[in-house]
C-alpha positions as a Markdown table, in Angstrom:
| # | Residue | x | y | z |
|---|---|---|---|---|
| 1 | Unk | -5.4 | 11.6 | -9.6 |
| 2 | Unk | -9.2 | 11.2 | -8.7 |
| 3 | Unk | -9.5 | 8.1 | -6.7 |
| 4 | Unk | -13.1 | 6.5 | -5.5 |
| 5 | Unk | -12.8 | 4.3 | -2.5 |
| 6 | Unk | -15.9 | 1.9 | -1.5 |
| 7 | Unk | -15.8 | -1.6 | 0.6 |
| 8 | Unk | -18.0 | -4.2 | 2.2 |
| 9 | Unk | -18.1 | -3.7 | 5.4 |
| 10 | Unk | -19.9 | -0.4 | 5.6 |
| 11 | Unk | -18.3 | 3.4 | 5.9 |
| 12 | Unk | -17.6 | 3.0 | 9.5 |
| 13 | Unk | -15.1 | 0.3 | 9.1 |
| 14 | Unk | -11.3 | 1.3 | 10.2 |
| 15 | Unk | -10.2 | -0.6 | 7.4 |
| 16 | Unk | -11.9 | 1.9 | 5.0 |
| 17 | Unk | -10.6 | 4.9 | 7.3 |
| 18 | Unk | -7.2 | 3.3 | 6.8 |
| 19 | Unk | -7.4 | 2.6 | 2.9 |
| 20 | Unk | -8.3 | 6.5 | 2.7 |
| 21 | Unk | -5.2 | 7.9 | 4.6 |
| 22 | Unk | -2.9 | 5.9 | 2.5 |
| 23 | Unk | -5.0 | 7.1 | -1.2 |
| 24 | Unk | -4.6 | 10.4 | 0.1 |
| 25 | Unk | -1.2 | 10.7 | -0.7 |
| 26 | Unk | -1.8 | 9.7 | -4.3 |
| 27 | Unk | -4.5 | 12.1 | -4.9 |
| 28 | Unk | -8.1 | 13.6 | -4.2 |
| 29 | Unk | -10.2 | 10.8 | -2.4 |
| 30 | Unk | -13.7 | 10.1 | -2.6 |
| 31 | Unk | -15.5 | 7.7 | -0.7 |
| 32 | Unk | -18.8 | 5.5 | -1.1 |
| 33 | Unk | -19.0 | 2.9 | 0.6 |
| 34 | Unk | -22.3 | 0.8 | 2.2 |
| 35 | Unk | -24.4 | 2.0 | 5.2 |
| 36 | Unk | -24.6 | -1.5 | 6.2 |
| 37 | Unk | -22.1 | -4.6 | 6.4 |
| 38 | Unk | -22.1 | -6.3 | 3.1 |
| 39 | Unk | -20.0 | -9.3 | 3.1 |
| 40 | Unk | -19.6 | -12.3 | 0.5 |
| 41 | Unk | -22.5 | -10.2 | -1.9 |
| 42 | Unk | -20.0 | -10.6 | -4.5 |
| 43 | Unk | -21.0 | -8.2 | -7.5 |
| 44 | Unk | -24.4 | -8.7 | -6.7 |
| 45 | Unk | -25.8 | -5.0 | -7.7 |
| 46 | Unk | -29.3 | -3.2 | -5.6 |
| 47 | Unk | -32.2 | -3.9 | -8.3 |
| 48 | Unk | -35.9 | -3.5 | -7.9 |
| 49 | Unk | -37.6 | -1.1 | -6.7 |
| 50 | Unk | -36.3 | -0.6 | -3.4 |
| 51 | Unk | -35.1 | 2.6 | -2.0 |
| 52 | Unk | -31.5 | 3.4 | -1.9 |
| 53 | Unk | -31.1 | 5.9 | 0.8 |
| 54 | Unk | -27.9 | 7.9 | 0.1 |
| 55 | Unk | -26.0 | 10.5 | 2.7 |
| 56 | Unk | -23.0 | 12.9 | 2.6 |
| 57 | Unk | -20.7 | 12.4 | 5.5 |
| 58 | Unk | -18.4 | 15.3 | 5.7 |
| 59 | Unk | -16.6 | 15.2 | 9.2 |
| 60 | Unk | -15.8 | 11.1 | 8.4 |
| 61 | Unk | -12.2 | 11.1 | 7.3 |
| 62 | Unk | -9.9 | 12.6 | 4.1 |
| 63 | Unk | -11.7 | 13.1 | 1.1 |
| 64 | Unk | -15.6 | 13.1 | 0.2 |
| 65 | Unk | -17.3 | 10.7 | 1.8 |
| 66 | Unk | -20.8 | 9.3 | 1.6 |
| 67 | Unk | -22.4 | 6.1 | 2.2 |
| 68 | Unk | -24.9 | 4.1 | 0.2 |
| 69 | Unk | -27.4 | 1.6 | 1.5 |
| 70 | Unk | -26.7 | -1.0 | -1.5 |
| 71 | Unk | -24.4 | -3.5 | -2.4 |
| 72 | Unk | -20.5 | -2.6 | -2.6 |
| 73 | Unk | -21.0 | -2.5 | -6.6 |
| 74 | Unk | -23.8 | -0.7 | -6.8 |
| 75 | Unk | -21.9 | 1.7 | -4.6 |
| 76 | Unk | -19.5 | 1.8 | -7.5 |
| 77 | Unk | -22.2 | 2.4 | -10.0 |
| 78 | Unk | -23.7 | 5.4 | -7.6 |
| 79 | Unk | -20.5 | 7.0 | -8.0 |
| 80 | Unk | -19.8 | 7.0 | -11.2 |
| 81 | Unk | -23.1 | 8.0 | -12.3 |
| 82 | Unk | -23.5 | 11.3 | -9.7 |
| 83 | Unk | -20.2 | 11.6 | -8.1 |
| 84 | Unk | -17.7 | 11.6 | -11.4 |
| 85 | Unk | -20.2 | 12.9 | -14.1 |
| 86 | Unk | -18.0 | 14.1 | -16.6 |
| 87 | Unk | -15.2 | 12.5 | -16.0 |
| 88 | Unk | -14.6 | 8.7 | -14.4 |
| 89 | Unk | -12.2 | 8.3 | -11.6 |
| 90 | Unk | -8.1 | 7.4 | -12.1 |
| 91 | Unk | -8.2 | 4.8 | -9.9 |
| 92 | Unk | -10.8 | 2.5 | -7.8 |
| 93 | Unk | -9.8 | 0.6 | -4.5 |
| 94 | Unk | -12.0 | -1.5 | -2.3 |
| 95 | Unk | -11.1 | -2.4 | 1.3 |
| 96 | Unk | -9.0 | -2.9 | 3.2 |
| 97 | Unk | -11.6 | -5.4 | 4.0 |
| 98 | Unk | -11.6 | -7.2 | 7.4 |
| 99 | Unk | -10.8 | -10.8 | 6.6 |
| 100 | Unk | -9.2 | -12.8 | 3.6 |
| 101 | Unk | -10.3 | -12.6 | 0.3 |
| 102 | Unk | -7.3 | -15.4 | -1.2 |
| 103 | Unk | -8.6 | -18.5 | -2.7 |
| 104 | Unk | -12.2 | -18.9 | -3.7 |
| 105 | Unk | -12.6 | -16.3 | -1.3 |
| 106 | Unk | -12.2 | -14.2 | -4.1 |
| 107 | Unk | -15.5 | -15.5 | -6.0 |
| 108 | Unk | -18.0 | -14.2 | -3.6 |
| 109 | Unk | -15.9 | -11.1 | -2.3 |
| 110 | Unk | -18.0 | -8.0 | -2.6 |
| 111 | Unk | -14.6 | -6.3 | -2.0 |
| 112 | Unk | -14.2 | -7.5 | -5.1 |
| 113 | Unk | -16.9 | -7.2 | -6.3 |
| 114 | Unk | -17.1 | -3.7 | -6.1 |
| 115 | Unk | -13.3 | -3.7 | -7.7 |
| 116 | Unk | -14.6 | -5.8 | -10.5 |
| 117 | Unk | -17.2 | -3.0 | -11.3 |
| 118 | Unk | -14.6 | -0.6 | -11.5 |
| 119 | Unk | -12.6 | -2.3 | -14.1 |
| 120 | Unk | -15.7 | -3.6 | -15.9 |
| 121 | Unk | -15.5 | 0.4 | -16.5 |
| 122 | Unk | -12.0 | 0.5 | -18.0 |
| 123 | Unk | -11.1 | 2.0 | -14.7 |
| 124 | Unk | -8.0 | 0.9 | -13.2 |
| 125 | Unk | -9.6 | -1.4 | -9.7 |
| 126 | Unk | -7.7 | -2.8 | -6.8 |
| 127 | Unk | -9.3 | -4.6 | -3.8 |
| 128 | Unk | -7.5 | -4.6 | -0.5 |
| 129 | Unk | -7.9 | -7.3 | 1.9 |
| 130 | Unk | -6.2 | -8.5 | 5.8 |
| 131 | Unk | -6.9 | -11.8 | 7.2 |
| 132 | Unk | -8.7 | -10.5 | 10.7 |
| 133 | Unk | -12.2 | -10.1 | 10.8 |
| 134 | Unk | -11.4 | -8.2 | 14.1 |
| 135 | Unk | -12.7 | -4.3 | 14.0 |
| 136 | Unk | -9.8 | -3.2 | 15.9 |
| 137 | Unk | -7.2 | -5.2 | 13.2 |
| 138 | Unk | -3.9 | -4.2 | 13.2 |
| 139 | Unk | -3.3 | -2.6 | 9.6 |
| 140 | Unk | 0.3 | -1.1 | 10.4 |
| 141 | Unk | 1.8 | -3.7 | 7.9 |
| 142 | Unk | -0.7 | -2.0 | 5.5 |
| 143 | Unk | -0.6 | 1.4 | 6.1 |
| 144 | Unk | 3.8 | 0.6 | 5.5 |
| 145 | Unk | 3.4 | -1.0 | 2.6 |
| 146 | Unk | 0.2 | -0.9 | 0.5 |
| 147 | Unk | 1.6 | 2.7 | -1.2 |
| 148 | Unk | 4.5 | 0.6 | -2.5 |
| 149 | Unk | 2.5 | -2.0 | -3.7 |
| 150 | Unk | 0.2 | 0.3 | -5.4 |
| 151 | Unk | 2.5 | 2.8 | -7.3 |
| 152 | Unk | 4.5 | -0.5 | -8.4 |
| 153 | Unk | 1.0 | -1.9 | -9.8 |
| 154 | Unk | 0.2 | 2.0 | -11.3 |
| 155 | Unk | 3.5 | 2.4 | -12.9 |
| 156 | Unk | 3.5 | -1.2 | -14.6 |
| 157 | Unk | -0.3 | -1.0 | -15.6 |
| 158 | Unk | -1.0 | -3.8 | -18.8 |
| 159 | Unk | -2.8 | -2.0 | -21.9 |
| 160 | Unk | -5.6 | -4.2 | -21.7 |
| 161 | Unk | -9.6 | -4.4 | -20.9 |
| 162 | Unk | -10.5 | -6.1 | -17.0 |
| 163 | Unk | -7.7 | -6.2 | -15.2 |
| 164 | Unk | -7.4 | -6.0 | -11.6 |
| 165 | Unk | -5.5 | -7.1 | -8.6 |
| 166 | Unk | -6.9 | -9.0 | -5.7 |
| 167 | Unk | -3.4 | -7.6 | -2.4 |
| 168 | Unk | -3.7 | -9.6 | 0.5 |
| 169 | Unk | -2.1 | -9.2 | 3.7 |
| 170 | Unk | -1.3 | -11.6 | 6.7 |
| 171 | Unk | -2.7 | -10.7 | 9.9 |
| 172 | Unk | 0.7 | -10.7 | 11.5 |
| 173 | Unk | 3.1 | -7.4 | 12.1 |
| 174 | Unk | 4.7 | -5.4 | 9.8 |
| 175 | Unk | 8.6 | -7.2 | 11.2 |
| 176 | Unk | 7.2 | -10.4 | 10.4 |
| 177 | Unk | 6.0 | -10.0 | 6.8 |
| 178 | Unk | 8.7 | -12.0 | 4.7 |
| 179 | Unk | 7.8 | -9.9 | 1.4 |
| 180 | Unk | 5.3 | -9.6 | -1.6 |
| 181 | Unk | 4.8 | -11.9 | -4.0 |
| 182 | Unk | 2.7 | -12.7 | -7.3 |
| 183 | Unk | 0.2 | -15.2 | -7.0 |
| 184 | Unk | -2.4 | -17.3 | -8.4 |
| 185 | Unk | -5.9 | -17.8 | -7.2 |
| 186 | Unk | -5.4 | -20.9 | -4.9 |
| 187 | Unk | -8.0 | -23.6 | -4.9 |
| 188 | Unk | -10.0 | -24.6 | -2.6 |
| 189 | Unk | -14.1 | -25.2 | -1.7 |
| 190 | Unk | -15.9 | -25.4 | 1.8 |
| 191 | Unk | -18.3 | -28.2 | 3.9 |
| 192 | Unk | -20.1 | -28.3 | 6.8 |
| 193 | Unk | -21.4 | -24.8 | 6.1 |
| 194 | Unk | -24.4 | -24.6 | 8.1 |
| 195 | Unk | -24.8 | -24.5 | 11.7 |
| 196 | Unk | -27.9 | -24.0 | 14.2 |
| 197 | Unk | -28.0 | -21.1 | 15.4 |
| 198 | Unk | -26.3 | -20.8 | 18.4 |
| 199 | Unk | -25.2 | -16.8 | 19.6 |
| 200 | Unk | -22.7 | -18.9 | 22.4 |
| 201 | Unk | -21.5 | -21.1 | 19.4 |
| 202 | Unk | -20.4 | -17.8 | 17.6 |
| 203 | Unk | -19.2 | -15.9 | 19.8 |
| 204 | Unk | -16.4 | -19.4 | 20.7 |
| 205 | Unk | -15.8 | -18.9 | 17.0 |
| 206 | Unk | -14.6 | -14.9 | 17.5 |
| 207 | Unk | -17.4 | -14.4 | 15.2 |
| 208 | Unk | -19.4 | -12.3 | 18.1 |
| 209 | Unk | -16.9 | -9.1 | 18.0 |
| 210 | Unk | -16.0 | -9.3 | 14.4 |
| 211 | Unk | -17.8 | -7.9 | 11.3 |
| 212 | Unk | -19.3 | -11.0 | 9.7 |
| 213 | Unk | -21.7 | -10.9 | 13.2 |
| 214 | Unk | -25.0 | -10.0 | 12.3 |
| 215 | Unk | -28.4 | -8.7 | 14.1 |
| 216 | Unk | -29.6 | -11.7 | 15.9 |
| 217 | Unk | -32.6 | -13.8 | 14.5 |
| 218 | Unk | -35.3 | -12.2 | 14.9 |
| 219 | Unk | -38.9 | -14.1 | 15.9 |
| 220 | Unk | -39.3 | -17.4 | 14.0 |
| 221 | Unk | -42.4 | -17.8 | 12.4 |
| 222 | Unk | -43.8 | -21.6 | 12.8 |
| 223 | Unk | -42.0 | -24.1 | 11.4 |
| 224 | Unk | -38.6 | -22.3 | 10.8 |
| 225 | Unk | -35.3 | -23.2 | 12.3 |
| 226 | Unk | -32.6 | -20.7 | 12.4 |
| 227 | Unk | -28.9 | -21.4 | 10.9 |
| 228 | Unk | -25.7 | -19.7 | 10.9 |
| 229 | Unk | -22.9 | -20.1 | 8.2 |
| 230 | Unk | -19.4 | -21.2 | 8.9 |
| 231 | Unk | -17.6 | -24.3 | 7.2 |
| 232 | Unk | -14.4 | -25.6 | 7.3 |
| 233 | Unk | -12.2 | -25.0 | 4.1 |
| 234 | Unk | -10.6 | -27.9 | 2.1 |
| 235 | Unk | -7.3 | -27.4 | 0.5 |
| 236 | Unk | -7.8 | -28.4 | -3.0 |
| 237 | Unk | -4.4 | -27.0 | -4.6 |
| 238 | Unk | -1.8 | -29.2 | -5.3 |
| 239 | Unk | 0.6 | -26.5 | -6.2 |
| 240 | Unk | 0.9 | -24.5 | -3.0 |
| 241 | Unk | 3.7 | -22.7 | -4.3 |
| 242 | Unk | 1.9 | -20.1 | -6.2 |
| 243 | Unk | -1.1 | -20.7 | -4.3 |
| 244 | Unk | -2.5 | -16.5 | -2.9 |
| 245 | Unk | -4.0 | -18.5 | 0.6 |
| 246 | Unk | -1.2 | -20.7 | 1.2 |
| 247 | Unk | 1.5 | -17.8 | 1.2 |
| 248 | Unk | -0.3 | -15.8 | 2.6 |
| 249 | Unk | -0.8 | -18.3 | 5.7 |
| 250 | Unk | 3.2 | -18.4 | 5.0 |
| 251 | Unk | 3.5 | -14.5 | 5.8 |
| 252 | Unk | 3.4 | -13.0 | 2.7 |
| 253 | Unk | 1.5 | -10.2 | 1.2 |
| 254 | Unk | -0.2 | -11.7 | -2.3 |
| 255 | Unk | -1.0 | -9.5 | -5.2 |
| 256 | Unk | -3.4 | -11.8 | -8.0 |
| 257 | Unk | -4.6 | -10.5 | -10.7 |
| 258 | Unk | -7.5 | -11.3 | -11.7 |
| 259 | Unk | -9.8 | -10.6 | -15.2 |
| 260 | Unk | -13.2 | -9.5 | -15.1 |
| 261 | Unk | -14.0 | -10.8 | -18.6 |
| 262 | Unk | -15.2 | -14.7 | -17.5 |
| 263 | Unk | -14.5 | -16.0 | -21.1 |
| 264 | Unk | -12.3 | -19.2 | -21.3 |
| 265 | Unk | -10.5 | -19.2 | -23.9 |
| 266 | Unk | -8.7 | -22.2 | -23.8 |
| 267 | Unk | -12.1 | -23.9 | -24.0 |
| 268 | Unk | -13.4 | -21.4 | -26.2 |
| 269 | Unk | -10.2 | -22.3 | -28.5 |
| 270 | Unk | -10.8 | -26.3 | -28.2 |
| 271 | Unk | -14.8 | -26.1 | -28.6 |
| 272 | Unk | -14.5 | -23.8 | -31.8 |
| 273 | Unk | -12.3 | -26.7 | -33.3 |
| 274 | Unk | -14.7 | -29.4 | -32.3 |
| 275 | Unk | -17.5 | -27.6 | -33.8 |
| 276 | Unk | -15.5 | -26.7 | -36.8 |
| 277 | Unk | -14.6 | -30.9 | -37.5 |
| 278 | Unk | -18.2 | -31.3 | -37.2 |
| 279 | Unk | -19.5 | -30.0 | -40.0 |
């Protein structure tokens, strides 16, 4: 099995490292991932004219690696055009990315973003996820578990265009994971989202030694004022049951699947009839 491995928080990430000992075992490994944290840039892809500098990195773990400075997808995209010329991957994974991607996490995840572009390829795409945005996580439940996860999702595969599957995983160890279960996207939007910036403030937060810190602001030119983003999520679902963020805040691990074609078609269905008594 040829397996290409990318993420969002850039190749020296030991969430990446982690994802590619556990691929290993299913097959020949090749990473891309970003030079550069790339956080919440969704499938946002590296146009223009800008240029993407790209390197081998042979001593950086099992597998080919290389890193790309671009988005998470357009890591993807690298890939499949130099890297798999002749012949597209088996499988792509993203992750395991440092903090949650559950709820509508999931709509600006480059983790999943990058996943999405895979299965926008008729490539089989998994993105991998742990609630800890600390670099020095604890990924044991993972590493335990994720190969079960994926050879159940591989050997139960639906024949069908833009399928893929969003795992999450607690941030709690392995003896204290109640299970896997099949989810739903929970619901859910944040407020208060911008903060002055304030390098104390951030660090209070845990947001100093974790990978969503970036470069301090540099000099303001006159008349700027520097922010941060942060927010406090509101719990919109009113069936927590089912809901990806709610068990996994529960200690579950969530598999959602999720469908890269954006069509509706239960609107598409009722709009089409409207249209149709119209005439």
């Amino acid at each position: 099995m040829k397996i290409l491995l990318a993420n969002d928080d850039g190749y020296t990430a030991a969430g990446l490292h982690v994802l590619a000992r556990v691929m290993a075992g299913f097959g020949n490994v090749t990473v891309v991932a970003p030079k550069y944290h790339q956080s919440a840039m969704g499938a946002a892809v590296s146009l223009g004219m800008k240029q993407l500098a790209y390197k081998e990195l042979p001593s950086e773990g099992p597998g080919r690696w290389a890193y790309l400075d671009a988005t998470p997808c357009s890591c993807v995209k690298f890939a499949l055009t130099y890297l798999f010329e002749n012949r597209d991957p088996d499988l792509v994974v993203s992750g395991v990315n440092h903090g949650s991607n559950a709820s509508m996490g999931a709509n600006y995840s480059a983790t999943l973003g990058a996943a999405e572009e895979g299965a926008l390829n008729g490539i089989k795409s998994i993105g991998v996820s742990i609630s800890d945005h600390r670099p020095d996580a604890d990924f044991s439940a993972v590493e335990a578990m994720l190969p079960g996860i994926v050879r159940l999702l591989l050997d139960n595969w639906p024949d069908r265009f833009g399928i893929f599957y969003n795992i999450n995983f607690p941030p709690i160890p392995l003896s204290s994971i109640k299970g896997v279960k099949v989810t739903r996207q929970g619901r859910g939007h944040w407020i208060r989202e911008f903060e002055p910036w304030d390098e104390e403030r951030l660090h209070s937060l845990g947001l100093g030694d974790s990978f969503l810190w970036q470069k301090q602001v540099g000099d303001l030119e006159e008349g700027e004022t520097a922010y941060f983003m942060k927010g406090v999520f509101v719990d919109d679902d009113t069936e927590p049951e089912t809901a990806d963020h709610v068990l996994n805040d529960e200690g579950w691990v969530t598999i959602t699947p999720l469908q890269a074609e954006l069509t509706d078609y239960q609107e598409y269905r009722r709009l089409d009839e409207i249209l149709r008594r119209s005439r």
